[in-house]
N, C-alpha and C positions, 0 to 999 in steps of 0.2 A: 408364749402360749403353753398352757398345760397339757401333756400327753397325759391320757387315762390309761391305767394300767389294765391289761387282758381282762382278769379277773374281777376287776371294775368295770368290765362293758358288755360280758357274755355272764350266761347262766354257767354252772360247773355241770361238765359233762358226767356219764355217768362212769364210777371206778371199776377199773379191771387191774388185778396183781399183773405187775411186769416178771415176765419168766425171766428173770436173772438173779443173780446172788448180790445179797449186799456187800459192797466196795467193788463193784463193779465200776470205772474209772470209763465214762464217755469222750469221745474224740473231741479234743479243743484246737482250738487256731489261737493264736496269740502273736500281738504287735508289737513291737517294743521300738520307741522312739528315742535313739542316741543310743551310740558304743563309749561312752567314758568308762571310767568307775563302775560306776552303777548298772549302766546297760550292761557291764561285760559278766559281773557278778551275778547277773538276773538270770546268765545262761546259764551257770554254772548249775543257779538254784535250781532250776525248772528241771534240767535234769537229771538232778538228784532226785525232787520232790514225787516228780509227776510222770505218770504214764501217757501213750496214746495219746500226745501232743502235738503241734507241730506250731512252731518259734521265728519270725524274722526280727531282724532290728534293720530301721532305719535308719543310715548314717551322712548327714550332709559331706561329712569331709573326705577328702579319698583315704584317708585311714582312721582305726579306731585312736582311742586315747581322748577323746572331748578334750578339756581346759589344758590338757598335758602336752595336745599335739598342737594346739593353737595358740598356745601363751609361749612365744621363743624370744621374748624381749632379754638384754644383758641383766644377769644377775636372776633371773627368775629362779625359784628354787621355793619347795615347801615350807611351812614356819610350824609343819609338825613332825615330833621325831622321825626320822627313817622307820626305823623298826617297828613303829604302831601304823604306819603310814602307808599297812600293807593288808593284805587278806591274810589273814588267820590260817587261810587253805594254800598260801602260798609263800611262806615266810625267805624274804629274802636276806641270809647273812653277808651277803656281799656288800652293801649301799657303802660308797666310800665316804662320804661324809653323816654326820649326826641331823644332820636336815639337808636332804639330797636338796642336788640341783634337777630341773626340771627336764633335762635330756635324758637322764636315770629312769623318773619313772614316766615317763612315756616309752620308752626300752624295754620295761620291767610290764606295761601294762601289752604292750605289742606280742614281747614273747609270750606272754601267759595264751592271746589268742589264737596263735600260732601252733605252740607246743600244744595245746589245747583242744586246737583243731574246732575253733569258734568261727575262723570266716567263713565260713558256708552256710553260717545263719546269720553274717554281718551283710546288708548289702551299701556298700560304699557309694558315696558321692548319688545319694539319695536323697529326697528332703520331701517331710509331711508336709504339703501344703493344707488341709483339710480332715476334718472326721465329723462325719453327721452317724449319730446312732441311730438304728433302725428299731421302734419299740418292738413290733409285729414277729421279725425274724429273730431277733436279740442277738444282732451282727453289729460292730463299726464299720464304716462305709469309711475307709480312707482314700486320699486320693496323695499319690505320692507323683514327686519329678525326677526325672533320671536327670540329673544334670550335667550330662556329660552329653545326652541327646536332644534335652530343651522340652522331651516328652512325657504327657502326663498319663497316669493308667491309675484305675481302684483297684485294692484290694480290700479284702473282708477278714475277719476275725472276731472272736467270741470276746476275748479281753482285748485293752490296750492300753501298753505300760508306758506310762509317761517318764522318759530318764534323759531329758535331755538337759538339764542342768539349770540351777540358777544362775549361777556365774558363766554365763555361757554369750550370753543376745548381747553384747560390748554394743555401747552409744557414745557420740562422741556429745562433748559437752554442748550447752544452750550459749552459744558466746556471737555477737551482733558478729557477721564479717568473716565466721569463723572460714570457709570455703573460699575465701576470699586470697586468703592467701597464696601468695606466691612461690615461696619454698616448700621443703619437705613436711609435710602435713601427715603424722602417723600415731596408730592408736595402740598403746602397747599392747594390745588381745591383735593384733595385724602385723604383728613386725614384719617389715618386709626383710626374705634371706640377701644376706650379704651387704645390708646397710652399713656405710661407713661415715661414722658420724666425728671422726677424728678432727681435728682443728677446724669447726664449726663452732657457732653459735647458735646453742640450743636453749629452746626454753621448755619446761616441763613441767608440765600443770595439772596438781592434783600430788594429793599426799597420803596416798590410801597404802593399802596390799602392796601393789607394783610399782607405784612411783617413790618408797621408801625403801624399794631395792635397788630399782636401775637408776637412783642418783649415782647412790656413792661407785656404781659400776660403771658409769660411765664419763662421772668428773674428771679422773687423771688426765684425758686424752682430749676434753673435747676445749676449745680455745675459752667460750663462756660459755656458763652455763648459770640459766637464769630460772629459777625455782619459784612459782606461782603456789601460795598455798591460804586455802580460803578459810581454811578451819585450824587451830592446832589440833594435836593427836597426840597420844599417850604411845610412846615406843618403850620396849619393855624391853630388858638386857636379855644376852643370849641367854639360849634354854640351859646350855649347861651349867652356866654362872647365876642363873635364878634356883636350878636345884640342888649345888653346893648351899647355898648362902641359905636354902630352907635346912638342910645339916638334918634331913630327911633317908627314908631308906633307898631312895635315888643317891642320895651325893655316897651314901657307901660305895653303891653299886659301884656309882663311876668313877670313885678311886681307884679300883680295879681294873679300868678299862685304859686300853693305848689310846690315845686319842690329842688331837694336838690341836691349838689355839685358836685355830680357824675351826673345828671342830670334824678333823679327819681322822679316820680311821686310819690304824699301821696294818699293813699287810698283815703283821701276823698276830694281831688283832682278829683279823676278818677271819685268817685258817685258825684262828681260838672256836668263833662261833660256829665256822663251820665243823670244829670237830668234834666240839660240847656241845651238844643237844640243851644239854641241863643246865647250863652256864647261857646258853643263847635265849632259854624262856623265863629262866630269872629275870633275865636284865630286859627283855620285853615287858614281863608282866608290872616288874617293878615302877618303870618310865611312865607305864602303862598309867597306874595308881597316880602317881604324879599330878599326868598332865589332868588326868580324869577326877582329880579330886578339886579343881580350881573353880568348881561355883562358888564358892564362899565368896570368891573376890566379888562378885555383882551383889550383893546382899547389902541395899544399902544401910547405911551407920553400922555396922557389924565389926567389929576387932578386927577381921582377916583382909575386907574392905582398906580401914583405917592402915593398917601395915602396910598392906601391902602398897596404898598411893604416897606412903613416909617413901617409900624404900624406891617407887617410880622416880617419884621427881627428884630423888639424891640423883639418883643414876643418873637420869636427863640433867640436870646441873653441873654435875661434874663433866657429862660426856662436851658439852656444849661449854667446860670452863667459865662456867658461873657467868658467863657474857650475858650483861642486862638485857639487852636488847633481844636476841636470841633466845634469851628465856622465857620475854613477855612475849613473842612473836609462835613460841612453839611446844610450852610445857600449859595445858589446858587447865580451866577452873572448872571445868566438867567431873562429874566421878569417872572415876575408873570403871572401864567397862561399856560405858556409854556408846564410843562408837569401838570399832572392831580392835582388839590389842595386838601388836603383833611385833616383834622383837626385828631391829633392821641393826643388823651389825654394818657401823661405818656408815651408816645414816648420816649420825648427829653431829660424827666430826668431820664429815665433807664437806657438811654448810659453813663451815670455819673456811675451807680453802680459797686464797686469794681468787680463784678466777672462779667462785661461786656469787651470787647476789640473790637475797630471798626476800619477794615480794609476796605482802600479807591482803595489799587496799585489792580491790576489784576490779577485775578486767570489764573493761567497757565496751571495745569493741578492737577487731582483727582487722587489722588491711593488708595491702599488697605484701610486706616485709618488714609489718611491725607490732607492735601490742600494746593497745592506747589503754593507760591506765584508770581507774575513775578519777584521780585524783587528777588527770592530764598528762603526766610523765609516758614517757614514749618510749620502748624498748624494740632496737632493732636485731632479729633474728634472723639465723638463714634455718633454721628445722623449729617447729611444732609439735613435742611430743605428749599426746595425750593418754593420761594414766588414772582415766579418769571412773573408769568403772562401768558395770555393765545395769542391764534392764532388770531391778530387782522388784517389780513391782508384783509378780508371781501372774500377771495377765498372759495367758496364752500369746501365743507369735501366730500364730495361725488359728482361725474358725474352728471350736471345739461345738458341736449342738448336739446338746443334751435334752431332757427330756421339758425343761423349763428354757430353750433357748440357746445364745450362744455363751458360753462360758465366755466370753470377751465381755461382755456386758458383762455377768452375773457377777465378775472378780473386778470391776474397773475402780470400785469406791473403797471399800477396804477388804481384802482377799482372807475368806476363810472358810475352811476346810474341815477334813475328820481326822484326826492323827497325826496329820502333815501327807497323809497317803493317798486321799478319796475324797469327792467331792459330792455333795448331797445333791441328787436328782441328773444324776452323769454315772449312768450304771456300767459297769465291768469296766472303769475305768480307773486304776492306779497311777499316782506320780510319785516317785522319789523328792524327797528334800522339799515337797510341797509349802504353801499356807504354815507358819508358825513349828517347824522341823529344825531340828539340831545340827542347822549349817554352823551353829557357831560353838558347836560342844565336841571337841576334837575330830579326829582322824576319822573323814568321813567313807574310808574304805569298810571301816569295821563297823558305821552306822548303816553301812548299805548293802550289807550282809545279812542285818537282821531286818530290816526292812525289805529285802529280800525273799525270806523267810515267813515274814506274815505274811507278802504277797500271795507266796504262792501257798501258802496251806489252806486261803481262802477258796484260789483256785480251785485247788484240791475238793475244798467241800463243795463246790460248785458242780465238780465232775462227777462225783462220790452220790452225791444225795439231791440229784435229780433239778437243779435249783439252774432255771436258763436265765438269770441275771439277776445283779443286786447293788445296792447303792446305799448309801448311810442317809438317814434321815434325816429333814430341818433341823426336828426339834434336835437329835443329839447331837449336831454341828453347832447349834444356838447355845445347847450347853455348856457344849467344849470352849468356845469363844467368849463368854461369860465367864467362867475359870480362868482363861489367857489374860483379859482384861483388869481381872480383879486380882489376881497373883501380880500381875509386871510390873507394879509402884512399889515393889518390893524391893527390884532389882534397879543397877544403875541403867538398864538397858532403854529404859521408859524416862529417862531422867532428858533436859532441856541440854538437844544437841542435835545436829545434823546427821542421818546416820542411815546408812542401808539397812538397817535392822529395822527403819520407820521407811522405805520405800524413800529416801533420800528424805524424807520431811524431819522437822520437831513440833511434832506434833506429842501428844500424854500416849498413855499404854495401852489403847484399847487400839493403836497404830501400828504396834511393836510384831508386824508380821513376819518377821523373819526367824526367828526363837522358839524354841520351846521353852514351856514352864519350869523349867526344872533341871536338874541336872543330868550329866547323860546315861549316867545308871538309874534317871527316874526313867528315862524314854525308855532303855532296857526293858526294863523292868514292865513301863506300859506296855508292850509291847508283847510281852510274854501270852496274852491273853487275846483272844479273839473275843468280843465282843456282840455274840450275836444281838442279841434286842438292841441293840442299836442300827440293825440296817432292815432295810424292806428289799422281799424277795419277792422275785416272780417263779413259777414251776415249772418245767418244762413239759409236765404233762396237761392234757386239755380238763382233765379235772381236777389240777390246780391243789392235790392231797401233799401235803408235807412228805408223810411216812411212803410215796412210792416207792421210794429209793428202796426200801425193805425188802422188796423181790419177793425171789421163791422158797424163801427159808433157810436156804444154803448162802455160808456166807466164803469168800473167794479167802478167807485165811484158811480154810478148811481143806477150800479143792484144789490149790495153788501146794505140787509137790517141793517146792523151796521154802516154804514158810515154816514156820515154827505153829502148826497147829493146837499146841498146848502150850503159846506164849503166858494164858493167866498162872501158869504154877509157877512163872520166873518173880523171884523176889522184887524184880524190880516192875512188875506189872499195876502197874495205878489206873487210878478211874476219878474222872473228872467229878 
């Protein structure tokens, strides 16, 4: 059902000038759902940005950290450099390795809220079940659970920031029987602490992100170890052996740097960066340029494409010792790029070790303490571990009703959005990494800074210029998705493959929800810009005049004794 907006159902009242000065900042409430990443950066933002505010986040877990504090399976660790794999406002030279492992930056994400003095606007082991938006008041009605008391309560706010993660909602696979099981049944987004998986017979199913880590982590020990993989996948050589071998201004850099085989830092390595300011932003920014410069690989038939899948499948051939079998079984005919790349040291040569067996045909169905193959063959196990991935379909987990319904419905066919940030007819509603968002265009610490950033300057104008709610329009969402559709047969991203980047389908490019168009310095770059004429406002006042906000002539840079009253004579004063 369509809600009619104020100024579509009443006459405009008559205008009266509001006695205040322009930039005058109105009192806002704001929601923020999830402390990962993103929720913790959003604090940061808000209170840089914004005056006269007041901020919660809601956090299911009893600590912040999202995917940091809930991903504890062996071998878990980022697949992007440490040093870009940080906040810009928080540069960490300590990370002992060149791609931390994942007990580091959940450490690194805890202290910052800590020293930061953020949990007092984190409320822990919380969880949104609900938001119905109220057109009349221009509030969200949320209804949260305390789950530590089972009890539920609303509260209200003017925005609400959706940050609770794509990679977050883990599902276990569609397999006949699966619950059936009798042994240990575990989802690597669940490890249970202090699992001892030691001479067992494990089977491990799925070849993504996590299951191309915690093999080779947990092969030496465990008695067998049986590798389910339904798709091949493109595994890319370590990062530092991919940016020597470009003989780029990374592989100088890292001549210079201590750093050893496994890709650790030497202590006096670490007291270099900590003592070189100037030697520590180099070699960030350099790395930086690197990883940030690798769209060219998805551009299909392009030179940099072509190399770069020469240069893949040497490396998987060799790593895998040219084994026929092994190579048919796990070096894909897909392009590069197609599904997720990601570099798994010690991967490719654990599936060589005698007490490995890697199975390609189809699991058919699960029973009590086994795994019946489509082919009939019968595999007895005592643990089940699935690594299989989580709900990337971008559908809400809970009742979102907006102004056309519940966002469950509206996203269930193909999810799409405004920027990757806002949803058309879902007003004062922001998401992080939303609909068609550059999950997969590196270190999403530093995408969610600037996405950060446009949130809340929105905010901002919202408080500033009188405006009680606003939401991007059909038609500019219709646009934007129209562009997405018609750019992604470009890329290998849209190419005939299985792939979270299509909501697990192979399906063509107008599927390709999980990406943005372009590179990450185009998303920058879009980014840069607020886009008014693409959203519809409501006013907060009853006569519904744009220019209220104007006031009483006097503007709060004038009467505000800290400001720079004569900021226009500063060189660096511009005008949009």
């Amino acid at each position: 059902m369509t809600v009619p907006l104020p100024s579509e159902t009443r006459a405009r009242a008559s205008y009266k000038v509001q006695e205040q000065p322009l930039g005058t900042a109105k009192h806002v409430r704001i929601i923020g759902i999830g402390a990962g990443a993103s929720g913790i950066n959003m604090v940061r933002s808000l209170r840089r940005g914004l005056t006269n505010f007041e901020h919660v986040i809601y956090e299911k877990n009893s600590k912040p950290g999202g995917t940091w504090h809930e991903n504890k399976y062996p071998g878990c660790r980022c697949d992007v450099p440490s040093h870009n794999y940080q906040f810009s406002w928080r540069p960490n030279p300590a990370w002992s390795n060149f791609c931390s492992p994942a007990p580091e930056i959940e450490k690194y994400l805890d202290d910052i809220c800590h020293e930061e003095r953020m949990m007092d606007t984190i409320k822990t082991n919380h969880q949104v079940v609900s938001a119905i938006w109220d057109e009349q008041r221009g509030v969200w009605i949320v209804t949260v659970r305390n789950l530590e008391s089972g009890t539920e309560f609303d509260d209200e706010a003017n925005f609400l920031v959706d940050a609770s993660g794509i990679l977050n909602n883990w599902k276990w696979p569609d397999i006949p029987g699966l619950h059936n099981f009798a042994g240990d049944l575990i989802h690597t987004a669940r490890w249970p602490e202090q699992y001892e998986y030691k001479n067992k017979r494990v089977a491990v199913i799925g070849n993504g992100s996590s299951g191309v880590q915690l093999v080779p982590a947990i092969q030496p020990t465990v008695e067998k170890l049986c590798h389910f993989v339904r798709t091949p996948t493109w595994i890319l050589p370590p990062l530092i052996m991919s940016m020597k071998m470009k003989e780029g201004p990374a592989s100088k850099v890292l001549a210079g740097i201590e750093i050893d085989e496994a890709g650790n830092f030497s202590q006096a390595q670490i007291a270099r960066f900590r003592s070189d300011p100037e030697l520590y932003r180099k070699f960030i920014k350099t790395i930086e340029m690197d990883t940030g410069g690798n769209f060219p690989v998805v551009l299909n038939g392009g030179p940099v494409q072509h190399f770069a899948t020469q240069k893949v499948r040497e490396f998987m051939t060799a790593s895998l010792r040219a084994d026929e079998r092994l190579c048919k079984a796990l070096i894909p005919d897909y392009p590069l790029g197609c599904r997720r790349m990601t570099p798994a040291p010690g991967y490719l040569q654990s599936l060589q070790a005698p007490n490995v067996e890697l199975y390609t045909g189809g699991i058919s169905r699960i029973m009590e303490n086994r795994i019946e193959l489509a082919s009939g063959e019968v595999v007895e196990v005592d643990a089940i571990i699935c690594a299989t991935g989580f709900d990337t379909s971008f559908v809400p987990r809970f009742p979102i009703i907006g102004r056309h319904g519940n966002v469950q419905d509206l996203m269930a066919e193909v999810p799409k959005g405004y920027m990757s940030c806002a949803l058309p007819g879902v007003p004062n509603y922001f998401t992080f990494l939303g609909p068609n968002g550059p999950i997969g265009h590196g270190s999403v610490f530093t995408l969610s800074e600037h996405i950060a950033k446009y949130m809340t300057g929105i905010i901002r104008k919202c408080q500033t210029e009188g405006i009680k709610s606003l939401a991007p329009t059909q038609a500019a969402v219709d646009d934007f998705s129209e562009h997405i559709a018609s750019f992604m047969p470009r890329t290998s991203w849209s190419s005939s493959c299985r792939s979270w980047f299509k909501g697990g389908q192979d399906k063509g490019a107008g599927y390709v929800t999980a990406l943005h168009p372009g590179s990450r310095v185009h998303f920058f770059h879009m980014l840069e810009t607020f886009r008014g004429e693409d959203w519809k406002y409501v006013y907060d006042r009853p006569s519904g005049n744009r220019f209220a906000y104007l006031g009483n002539g006097f503007s709060t840079k004038e009467l505000d004794p800290t400001s720079d009253s004569t900021w226009y004579l500063n060189e660096t004063a511009t005008y949009l």
